[in-house]
C-alpha angles and dihedrals in degrees: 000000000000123000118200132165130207127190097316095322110087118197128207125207119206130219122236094266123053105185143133088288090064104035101080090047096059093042094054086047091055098058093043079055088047095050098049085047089255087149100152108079134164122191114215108206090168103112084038113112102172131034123174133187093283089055082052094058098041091061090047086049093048100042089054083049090057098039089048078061104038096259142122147221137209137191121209137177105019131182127256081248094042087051092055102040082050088054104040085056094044093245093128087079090046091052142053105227124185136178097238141057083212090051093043088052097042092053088069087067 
């Protein structure tokens, strides 16, 4: 997981696994960004290649950290599995999902 902020967006890339392993840890990032007022975030699933049900909950989990602060979260570049999984579990209509890193950045102007 890499963690990089631009102006005030800050993008995180995932791994390409997105698991139990690496939930907490998001999660745990997340709040550190929402203490220091770090409210803008993208999460870049593009290199991603597998998200269970724990990757699930840590981006609910750090979306509700972000909302309780006025801030926001977007996905961008998720895989054909990660698409369907979103879609099976209805979190396509929680999320703004876009194909990009560069269209998920841009929907924060």
């Amino acid at each position: 997981m890499q963690v990089q902020t631009s102006n005030d967006v800050t993008l995180i890339t995932m791994d390409e696994r997105f698991d139990a392993t690496v939930a907490q840890k998001l999660k745990d990032t997340v709040r550190t960004l929402a203490e220091r007022s770090q409210l803008k975030l993208v999460i870049d699933l593009s290199n991603t290649r597998f998200i269970d049900s724990s990757g699930c909950g840590a981006l609910v989990a750090s979306l509700r950290v972000l909302m309780k602060n006025k801030g926001d979260m977007k996905i961008a570049g998720p895989s054909a599995q990660a698409k369907s999984l979103f879609h099976l579990t209805r979190l396509h209509r929680v999320f703004e999902i876009y194909d990009t890193v560069p269209d998920a950045l841009q929907s924060f102007s």
